[in-house]
PDB file of N, CA, C and O in Angstrom:
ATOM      1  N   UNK A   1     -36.248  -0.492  -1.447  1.00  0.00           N
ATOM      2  CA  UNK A   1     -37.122   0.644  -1.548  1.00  0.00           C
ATOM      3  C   UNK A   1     -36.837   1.297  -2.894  1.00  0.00           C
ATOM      4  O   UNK A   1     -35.720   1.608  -3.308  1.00  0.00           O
ATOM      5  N   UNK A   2     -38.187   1.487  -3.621  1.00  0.00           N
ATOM      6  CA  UNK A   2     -37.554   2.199  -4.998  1.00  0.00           C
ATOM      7  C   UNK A   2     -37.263   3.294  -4.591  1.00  0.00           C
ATOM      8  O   UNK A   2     -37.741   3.874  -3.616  1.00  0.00           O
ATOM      9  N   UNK A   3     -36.156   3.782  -5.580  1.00  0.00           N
ATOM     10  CA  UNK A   3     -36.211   5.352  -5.901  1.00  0.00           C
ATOM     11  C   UNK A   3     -36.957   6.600  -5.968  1.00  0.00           C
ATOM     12  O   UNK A   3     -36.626   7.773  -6.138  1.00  0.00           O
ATOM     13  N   UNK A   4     -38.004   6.030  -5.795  1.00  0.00           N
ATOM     14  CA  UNK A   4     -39.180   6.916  -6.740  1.00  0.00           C
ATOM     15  C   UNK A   4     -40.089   7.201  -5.761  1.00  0.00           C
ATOM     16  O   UNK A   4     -40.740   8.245  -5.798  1.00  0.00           O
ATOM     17  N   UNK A   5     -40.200   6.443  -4.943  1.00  0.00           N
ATOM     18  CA  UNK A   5     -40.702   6.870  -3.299  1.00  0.00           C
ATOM     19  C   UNK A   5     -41.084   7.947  -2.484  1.00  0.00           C
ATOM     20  O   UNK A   5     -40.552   8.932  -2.998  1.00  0.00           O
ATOM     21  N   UNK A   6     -41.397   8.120  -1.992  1.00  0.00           N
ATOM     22  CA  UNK A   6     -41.781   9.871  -1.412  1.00  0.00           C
ATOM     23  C   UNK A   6     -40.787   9.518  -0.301  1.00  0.00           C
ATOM     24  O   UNK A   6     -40.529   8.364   0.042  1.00  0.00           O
ATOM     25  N   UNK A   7     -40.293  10.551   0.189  1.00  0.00           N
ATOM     26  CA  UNK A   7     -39.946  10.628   1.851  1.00  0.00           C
ATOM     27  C   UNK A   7     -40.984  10.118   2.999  1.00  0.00           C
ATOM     28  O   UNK A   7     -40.749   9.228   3.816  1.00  0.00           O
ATOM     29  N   UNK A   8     -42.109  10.829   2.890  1.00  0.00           N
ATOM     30  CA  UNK A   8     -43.187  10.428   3.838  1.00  0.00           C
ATOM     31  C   UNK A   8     -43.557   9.187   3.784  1.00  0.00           C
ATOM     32  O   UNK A   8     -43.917   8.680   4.846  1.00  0.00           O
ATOM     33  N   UNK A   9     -43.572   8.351   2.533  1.00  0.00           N
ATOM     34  CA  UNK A   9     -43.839   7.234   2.666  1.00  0.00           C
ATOM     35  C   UNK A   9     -42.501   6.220   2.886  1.00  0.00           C
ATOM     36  O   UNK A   9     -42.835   5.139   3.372  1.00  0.00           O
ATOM     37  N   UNK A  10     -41.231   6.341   2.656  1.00  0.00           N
ATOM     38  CA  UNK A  10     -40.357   5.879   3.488  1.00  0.00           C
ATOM     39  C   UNK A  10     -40.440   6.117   4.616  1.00  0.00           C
ATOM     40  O   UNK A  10     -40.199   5.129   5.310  1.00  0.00           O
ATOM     41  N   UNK A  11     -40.761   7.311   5.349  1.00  0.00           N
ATOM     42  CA  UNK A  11     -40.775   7.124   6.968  1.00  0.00           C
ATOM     43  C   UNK A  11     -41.659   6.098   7.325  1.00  0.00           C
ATOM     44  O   UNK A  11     -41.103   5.101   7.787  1.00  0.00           O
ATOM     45  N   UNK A  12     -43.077   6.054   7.228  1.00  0.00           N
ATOM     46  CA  UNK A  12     -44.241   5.393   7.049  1.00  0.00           C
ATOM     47  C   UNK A  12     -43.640   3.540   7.363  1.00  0.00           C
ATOM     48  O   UNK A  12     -43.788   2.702   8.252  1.00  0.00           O
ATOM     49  N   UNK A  13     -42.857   3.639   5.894  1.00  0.00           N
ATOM     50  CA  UNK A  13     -42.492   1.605   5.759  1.00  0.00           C
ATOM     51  C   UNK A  13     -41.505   1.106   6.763  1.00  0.00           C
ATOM     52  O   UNK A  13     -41.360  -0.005   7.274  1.00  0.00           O
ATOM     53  N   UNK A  14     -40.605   2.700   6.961  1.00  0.00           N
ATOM     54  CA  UNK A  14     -39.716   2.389   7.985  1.00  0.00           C
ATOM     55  C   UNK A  14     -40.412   2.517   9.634  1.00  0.00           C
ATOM     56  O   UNK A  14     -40.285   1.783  10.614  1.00  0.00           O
ATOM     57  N   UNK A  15     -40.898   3.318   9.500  1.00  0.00           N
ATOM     58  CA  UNK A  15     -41.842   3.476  11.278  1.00  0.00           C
ATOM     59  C   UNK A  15     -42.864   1.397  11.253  1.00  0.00           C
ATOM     60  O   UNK A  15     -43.030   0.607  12.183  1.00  0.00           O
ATOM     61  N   UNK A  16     -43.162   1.323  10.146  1.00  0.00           N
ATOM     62  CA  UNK A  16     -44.164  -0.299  10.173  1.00  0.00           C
ATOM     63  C   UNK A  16     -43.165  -0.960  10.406  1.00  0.00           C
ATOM     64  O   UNK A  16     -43.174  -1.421  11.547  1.00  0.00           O
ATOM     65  N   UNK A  17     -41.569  -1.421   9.320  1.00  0.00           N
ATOM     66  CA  UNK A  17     -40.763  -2.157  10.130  1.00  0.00           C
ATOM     67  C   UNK A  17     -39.928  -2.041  10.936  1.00  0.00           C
ATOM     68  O   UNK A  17     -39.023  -2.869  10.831  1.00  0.00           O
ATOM     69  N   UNK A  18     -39.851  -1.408  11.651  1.00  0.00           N
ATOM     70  CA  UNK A  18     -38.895  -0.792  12.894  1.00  0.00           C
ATOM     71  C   UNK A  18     -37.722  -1.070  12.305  1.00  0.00           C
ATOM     72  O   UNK A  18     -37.089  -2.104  12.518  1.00  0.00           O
ATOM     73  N   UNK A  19     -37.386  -0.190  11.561  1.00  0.00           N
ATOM     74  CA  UNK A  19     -36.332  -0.614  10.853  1.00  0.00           C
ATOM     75  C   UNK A  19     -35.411   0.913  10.964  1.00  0.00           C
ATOM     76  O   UNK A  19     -36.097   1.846  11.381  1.00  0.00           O
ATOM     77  N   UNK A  20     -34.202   1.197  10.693  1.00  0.00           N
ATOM     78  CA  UNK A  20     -33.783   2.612  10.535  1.00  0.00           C
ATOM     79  C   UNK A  20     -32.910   2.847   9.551  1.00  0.00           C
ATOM     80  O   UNK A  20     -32.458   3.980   9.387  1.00  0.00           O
ATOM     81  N   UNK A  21     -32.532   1.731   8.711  1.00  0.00           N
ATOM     82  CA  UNK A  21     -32.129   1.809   6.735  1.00  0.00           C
ATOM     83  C   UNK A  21     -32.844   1.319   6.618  1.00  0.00           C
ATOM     84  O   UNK A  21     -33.476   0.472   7.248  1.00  0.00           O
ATOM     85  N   UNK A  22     -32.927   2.246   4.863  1.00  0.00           N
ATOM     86  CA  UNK A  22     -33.356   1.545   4.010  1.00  0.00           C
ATOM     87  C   UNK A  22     -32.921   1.127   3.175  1.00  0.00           C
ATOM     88  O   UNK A  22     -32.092   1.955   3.553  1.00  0.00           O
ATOM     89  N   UNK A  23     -32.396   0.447   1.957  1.00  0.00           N
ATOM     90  CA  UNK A  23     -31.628   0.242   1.097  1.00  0.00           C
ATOM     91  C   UNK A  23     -32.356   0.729  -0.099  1.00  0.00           C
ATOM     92  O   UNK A  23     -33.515   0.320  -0.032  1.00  0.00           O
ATOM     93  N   UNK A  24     -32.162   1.400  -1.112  1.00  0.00           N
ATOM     94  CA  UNK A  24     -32.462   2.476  -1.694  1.00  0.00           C
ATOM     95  C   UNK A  24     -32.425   1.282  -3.198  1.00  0.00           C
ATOM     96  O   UNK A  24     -31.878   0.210  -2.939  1.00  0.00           O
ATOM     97  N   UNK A  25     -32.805   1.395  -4.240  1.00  0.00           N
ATOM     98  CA  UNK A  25     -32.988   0.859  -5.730  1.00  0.00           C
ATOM     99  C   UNK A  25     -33.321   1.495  -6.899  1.00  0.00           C
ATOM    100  O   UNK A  25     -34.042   2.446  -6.596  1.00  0.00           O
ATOM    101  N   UNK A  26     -33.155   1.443  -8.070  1.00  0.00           N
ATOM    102  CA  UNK A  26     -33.461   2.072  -9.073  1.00  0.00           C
ATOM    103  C   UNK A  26     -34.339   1.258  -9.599  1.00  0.00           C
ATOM    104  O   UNK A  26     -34.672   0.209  -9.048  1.00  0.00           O
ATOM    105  N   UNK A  27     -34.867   1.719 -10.882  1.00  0.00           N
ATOM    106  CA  UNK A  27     -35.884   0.949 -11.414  1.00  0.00           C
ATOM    107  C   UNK A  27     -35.239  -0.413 -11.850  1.00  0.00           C
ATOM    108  O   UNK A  27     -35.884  -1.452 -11.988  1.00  0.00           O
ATOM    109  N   UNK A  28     -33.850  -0.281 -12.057  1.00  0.00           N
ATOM    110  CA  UNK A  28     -33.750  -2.178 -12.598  1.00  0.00           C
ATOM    111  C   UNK A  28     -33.483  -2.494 -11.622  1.00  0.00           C
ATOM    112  O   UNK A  28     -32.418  -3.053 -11.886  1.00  0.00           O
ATOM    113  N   UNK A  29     -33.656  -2.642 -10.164  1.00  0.00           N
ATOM    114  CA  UNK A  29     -33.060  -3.397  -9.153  1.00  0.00           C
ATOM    115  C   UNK A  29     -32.044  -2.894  -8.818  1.00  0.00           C
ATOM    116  O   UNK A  29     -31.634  -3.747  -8.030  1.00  0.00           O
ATOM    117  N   UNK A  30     -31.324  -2.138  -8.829  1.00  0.00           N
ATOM    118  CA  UNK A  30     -29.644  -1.678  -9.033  1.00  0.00           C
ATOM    119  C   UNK A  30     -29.994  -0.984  -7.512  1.00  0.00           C
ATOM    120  O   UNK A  30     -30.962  -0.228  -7.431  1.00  0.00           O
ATOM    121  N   UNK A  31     -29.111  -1.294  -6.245  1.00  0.00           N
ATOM    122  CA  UNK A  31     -28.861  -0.501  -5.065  1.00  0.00           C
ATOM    123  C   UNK A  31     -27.906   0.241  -5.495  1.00  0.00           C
ATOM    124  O   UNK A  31     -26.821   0.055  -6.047  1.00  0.00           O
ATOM    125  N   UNK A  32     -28.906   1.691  -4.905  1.00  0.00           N
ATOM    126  CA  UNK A  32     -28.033   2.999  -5.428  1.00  0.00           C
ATOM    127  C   UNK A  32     -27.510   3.830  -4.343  1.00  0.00           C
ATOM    128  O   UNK A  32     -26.936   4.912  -4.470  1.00  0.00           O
ATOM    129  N   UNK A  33     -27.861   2.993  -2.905  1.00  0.00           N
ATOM    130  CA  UNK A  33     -27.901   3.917  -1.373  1.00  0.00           C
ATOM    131  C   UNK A  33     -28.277   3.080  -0.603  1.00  0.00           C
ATOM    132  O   UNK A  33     -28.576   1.906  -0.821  1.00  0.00           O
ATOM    133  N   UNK A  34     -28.274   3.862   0.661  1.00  0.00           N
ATOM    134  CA  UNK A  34     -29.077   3.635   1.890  1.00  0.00           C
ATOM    135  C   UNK A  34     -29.330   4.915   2.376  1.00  0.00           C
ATOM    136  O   UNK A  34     -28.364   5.666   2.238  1.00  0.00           O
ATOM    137  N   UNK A  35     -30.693   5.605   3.105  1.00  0.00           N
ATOM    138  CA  UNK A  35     -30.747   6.768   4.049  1.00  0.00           C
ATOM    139  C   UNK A  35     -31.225   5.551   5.143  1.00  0.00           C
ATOM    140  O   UNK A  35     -31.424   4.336   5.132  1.00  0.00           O
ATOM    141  N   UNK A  36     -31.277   6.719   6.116  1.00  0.00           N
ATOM    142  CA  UNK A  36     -31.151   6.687   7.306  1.00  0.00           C
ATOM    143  C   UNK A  36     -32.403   7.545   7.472  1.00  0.00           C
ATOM    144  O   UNK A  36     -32.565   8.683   7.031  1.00  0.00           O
ATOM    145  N   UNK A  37     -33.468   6.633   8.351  1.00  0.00           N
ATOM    146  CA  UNK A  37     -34.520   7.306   9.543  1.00  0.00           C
ATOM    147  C   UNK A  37     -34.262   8.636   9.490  1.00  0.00           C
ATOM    148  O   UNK A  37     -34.764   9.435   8.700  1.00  0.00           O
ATOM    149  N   UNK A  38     -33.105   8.967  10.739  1.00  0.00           N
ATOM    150  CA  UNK A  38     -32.937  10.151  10.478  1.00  0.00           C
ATOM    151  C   UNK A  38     -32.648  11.482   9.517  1.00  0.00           C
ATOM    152  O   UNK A  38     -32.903  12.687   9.542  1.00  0.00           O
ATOM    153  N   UNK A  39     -31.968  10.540   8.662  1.00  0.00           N
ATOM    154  CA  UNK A  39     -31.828  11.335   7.557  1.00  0.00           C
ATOM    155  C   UNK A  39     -32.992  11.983   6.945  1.00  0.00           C
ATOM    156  O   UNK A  39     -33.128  13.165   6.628  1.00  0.00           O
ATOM    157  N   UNK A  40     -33.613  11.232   6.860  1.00  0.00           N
ATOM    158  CA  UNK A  40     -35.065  11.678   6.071  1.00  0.00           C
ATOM    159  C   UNK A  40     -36.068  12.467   7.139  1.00  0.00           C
ATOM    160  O   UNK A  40     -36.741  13.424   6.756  1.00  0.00           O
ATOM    161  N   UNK A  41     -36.101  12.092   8.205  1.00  0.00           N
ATOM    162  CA  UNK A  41     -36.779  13.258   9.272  1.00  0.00           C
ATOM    163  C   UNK A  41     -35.881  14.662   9.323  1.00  0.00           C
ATOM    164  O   UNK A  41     -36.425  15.745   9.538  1.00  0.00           O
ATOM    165  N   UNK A  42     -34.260  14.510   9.074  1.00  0.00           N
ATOM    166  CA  UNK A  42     -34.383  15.928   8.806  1.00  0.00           C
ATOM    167  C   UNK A  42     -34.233  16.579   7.620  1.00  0.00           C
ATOM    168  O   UNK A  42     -33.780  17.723   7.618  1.00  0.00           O
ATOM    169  N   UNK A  43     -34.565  15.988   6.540  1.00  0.00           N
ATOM    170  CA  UNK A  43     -34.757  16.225   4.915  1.00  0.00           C
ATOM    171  C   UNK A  43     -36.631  16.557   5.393  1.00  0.00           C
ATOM    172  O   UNK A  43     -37.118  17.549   4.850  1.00  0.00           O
ATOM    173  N   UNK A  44     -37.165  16.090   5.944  1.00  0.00           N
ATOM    174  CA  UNK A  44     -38.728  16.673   5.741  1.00  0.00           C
ATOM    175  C   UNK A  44     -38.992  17.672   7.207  1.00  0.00           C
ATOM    176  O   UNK A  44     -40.039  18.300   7.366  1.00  0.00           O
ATOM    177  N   UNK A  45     -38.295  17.680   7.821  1.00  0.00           N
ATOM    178  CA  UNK A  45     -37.983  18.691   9.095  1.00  0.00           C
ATOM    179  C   UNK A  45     -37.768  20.103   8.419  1.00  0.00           C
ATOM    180  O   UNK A  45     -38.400  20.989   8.996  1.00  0.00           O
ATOM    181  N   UNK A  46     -36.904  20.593   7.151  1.00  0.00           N
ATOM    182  CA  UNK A  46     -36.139  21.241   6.586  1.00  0.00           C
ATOM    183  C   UNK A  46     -37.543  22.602   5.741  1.00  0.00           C
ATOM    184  O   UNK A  46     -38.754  22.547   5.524  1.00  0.00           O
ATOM    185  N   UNK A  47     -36.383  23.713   5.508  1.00  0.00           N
ATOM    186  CA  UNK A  47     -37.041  24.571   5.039  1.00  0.00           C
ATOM    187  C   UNK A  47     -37.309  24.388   3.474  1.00  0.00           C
ATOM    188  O   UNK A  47     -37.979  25.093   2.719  1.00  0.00           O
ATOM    189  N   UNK A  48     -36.518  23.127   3.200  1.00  0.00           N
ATOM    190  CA  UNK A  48     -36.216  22.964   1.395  1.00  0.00           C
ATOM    191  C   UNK A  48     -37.456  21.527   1.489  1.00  0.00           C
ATOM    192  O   UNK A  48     -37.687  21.131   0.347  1.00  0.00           O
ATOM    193  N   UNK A  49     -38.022  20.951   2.265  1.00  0.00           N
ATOM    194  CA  UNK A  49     -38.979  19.891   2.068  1.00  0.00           C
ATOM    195  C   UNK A  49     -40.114  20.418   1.257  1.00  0.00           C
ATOM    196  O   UNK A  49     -40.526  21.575   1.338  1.00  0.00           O
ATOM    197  N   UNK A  50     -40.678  19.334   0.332  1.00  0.00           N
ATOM    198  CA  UNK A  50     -41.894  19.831  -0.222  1.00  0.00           C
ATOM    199  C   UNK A  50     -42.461  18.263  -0.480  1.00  0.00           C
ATOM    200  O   UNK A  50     -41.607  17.383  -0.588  1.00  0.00           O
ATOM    201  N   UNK A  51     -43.488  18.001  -0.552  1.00  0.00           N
ATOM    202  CA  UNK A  51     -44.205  16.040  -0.669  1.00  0.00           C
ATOM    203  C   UNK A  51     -43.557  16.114  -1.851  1.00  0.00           C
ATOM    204  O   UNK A  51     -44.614  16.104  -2.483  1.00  0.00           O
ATOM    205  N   UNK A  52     -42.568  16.194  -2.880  1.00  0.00           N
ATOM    206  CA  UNK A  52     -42.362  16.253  -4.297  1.00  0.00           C
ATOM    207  C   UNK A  52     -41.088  15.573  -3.732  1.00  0.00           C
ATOM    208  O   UNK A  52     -40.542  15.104  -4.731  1.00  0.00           O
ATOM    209  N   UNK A  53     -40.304  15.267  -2.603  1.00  0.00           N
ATOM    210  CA  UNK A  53     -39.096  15.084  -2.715  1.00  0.00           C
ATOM    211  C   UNK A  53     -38.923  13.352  -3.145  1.00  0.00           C
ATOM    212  O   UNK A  53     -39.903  12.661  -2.865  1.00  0.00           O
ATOM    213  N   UNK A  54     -38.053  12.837  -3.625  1.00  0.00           N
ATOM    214  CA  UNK A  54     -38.336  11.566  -3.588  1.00  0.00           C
ATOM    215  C   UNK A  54     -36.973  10.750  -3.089  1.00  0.00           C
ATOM    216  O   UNK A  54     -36.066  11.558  -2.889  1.00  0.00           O
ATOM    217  N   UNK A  55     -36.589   9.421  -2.840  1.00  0.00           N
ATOM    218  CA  UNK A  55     -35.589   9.211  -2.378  1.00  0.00           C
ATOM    219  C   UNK A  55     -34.527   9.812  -3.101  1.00  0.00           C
ATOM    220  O   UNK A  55     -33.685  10.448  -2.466  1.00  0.00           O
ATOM    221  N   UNK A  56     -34.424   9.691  -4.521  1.00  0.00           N
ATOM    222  CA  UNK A  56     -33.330   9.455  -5.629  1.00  0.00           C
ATOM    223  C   UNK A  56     -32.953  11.536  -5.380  1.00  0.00           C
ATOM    224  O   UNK A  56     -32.037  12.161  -5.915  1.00  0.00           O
ATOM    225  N   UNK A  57     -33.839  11.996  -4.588  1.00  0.00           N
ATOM    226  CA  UNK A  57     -33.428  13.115  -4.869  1.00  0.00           C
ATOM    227  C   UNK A  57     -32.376  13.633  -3.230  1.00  0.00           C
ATOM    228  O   UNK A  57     -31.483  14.479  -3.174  1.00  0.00           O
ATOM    229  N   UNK A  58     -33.018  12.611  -1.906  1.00  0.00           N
ATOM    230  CA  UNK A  58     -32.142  12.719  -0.890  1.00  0.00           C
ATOM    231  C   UNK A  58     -30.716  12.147  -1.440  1.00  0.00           C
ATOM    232  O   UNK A  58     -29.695  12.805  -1.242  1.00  0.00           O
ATOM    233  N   UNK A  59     -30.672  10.833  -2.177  1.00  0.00           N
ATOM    234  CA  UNK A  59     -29.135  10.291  -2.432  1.00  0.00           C
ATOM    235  C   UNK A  59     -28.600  11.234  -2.951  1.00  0.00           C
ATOM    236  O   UNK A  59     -27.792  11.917  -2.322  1.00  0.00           O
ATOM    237  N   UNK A  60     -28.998  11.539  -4.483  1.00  0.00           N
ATOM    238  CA  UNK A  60     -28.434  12.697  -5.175  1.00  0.00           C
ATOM    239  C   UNK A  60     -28.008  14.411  -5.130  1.00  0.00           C
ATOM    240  O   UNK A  60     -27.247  15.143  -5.762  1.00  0.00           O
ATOM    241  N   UNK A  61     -29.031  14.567  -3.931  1.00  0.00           N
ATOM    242  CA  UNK A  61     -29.200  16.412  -3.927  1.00  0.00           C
ATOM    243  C   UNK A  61     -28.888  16.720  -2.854  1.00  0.00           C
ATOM    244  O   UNK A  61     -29.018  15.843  -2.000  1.00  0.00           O
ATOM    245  N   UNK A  62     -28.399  17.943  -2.457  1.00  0.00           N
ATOM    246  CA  UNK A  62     -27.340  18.655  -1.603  1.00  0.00           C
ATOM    247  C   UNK A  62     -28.791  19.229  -0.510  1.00  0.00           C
ATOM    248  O   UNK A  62     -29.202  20.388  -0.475  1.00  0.00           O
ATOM    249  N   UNK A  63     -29.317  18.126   0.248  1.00  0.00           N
ATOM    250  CA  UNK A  63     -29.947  18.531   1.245  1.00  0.00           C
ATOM    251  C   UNK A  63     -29.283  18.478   2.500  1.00  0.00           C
ATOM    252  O   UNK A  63     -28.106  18.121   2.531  1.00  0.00           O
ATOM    253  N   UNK A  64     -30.026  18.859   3.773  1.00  0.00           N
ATOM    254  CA  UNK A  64     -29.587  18.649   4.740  1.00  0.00           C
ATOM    255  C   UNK A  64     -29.366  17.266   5.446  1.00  0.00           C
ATOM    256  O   UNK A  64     -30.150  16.342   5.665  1.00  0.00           O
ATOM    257  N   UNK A  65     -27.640  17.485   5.814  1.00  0.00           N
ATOM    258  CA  UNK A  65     -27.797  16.137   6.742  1.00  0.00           C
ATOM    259  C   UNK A  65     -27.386  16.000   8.255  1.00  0.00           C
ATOM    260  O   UNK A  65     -26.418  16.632   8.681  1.00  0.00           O
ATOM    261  N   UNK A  66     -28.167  15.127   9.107  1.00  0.00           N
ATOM    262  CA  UNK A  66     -27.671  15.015  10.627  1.00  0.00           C
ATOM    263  C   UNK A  66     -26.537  14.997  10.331  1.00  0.00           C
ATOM    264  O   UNK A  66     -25.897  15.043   9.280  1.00  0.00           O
ATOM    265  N   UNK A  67     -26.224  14.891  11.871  1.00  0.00           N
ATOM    266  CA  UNK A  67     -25.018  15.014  12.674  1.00  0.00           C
ATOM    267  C   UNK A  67     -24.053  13.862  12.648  1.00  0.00           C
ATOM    268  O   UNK A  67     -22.829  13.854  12.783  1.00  0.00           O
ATOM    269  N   UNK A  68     -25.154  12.620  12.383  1.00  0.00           N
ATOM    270  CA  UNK A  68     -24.436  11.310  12.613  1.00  0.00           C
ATOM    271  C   UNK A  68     -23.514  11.033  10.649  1.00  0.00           C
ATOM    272  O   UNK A  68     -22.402  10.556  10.423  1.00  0.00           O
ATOM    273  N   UNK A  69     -24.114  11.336  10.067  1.00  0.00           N
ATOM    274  CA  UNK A  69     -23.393  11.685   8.456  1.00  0.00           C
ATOM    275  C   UNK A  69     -24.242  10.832   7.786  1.00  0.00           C
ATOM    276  O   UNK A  69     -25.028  10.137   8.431  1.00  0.00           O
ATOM    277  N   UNK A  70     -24.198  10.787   6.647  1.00  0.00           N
ATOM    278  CA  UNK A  70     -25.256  10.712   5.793  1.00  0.00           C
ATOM    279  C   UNK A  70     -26.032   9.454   6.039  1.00  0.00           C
ATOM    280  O   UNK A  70     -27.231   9.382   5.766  1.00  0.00           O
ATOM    281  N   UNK A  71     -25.183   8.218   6.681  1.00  0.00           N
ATOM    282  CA  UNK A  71     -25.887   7.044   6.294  1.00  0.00           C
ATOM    283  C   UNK A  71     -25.795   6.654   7.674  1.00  0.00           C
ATOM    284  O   UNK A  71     -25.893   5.428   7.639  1.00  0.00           O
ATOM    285  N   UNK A  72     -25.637   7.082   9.095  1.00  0.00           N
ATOM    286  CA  UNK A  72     -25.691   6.830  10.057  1.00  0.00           C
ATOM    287  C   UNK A  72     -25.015   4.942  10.299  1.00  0.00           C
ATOM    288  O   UNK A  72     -24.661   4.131   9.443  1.00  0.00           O
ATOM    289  N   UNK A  73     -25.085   4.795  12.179  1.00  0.00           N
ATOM    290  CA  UNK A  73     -24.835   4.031  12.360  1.00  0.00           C
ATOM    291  C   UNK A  73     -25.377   3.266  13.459  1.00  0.00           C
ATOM    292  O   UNK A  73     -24.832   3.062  14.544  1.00  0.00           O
ATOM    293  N   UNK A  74     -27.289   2.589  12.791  1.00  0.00           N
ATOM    294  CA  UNK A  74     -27.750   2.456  13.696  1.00  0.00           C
ATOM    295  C   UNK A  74     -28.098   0.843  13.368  1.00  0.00           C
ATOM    296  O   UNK A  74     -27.606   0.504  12.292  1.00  0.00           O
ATOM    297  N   UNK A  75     -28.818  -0.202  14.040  1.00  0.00           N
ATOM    298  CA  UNK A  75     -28.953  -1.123  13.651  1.00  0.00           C
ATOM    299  C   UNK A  75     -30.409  -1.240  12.629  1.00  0.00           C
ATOM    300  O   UNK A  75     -31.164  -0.273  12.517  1.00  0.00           O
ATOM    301  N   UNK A  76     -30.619  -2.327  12.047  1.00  0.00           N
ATOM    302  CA  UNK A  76     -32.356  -2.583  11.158  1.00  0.00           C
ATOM    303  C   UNK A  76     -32.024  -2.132  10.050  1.00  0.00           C
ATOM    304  O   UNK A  76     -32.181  -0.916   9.942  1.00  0.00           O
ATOM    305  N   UNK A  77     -31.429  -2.906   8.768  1.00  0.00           N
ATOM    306  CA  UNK A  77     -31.899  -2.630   7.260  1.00  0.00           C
ATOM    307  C   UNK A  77     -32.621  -3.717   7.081  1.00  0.00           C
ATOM    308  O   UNK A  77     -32.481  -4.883   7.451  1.00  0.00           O
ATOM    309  N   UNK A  78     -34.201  -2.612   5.838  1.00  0.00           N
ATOM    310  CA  UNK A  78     -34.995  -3.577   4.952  1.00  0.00           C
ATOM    311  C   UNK A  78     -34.277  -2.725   3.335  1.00  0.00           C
ATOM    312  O   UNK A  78     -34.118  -1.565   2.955  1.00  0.00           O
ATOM    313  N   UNK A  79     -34.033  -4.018   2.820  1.00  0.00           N
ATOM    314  CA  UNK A  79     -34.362  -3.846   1.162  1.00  0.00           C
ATOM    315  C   UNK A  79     -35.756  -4.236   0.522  1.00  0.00           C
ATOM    316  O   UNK A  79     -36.334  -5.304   0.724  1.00  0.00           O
ATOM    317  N   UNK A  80     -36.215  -3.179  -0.301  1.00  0.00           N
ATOM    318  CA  UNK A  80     -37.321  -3.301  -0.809  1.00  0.00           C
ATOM    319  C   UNK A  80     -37.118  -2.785  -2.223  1.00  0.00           C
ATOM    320  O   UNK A  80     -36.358  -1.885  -2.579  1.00  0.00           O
ATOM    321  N   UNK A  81     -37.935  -3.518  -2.958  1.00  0.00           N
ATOM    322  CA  UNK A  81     -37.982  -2.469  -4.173  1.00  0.00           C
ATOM    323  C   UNK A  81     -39.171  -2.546  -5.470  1.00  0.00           C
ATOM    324  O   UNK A  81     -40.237  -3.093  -5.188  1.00  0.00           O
ATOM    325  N   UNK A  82     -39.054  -2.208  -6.341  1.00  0.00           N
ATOM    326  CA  UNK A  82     -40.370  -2.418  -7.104  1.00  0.00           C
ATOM    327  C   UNK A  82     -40.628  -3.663  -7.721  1.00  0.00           C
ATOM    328  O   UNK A  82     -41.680  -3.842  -8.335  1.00  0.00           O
TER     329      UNK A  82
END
């Protein structure tokens, strides 16, 4: 999944592959992360969400995170990227 991604549309690729990581990329291919399903439902759940957020800004920026910790521990990673 690139970087550059919206949140909403990671939920979106992740809700199509029933998947609950994602493996996160920069523009050269470089894995820079993984979020978590949840993670990102409560990054757009949140009072700080706006459609402007993009992945590189959940890895990097001091948003909110579940309970389970940042990168959870559930089964289903897709890598995707540009």
């Amino acid at each position: 999944m690139s970087d550059d991604m919206t949140v909403e549309v990671a939920l979106a690729v992740m809700a199509g592959a029933r998947v609950e990581h994602l493996t996160v990329c920069d523009g050269d291919d470089e894995v820079t992360g993984r979020v978590t399903r949840i993670r990102l439902a409560v990054v757009r759940d949140s009072s700080a969400y706006t459609d402007r957020i993009r992945l590189r800004d959940v890895l990097h920026g001091p948003l909110p995170s579940p309970g389970v910790g940042a990168y959870g521990r559930v089964a289903g990673v897709v890598a995707v990227s540009r």
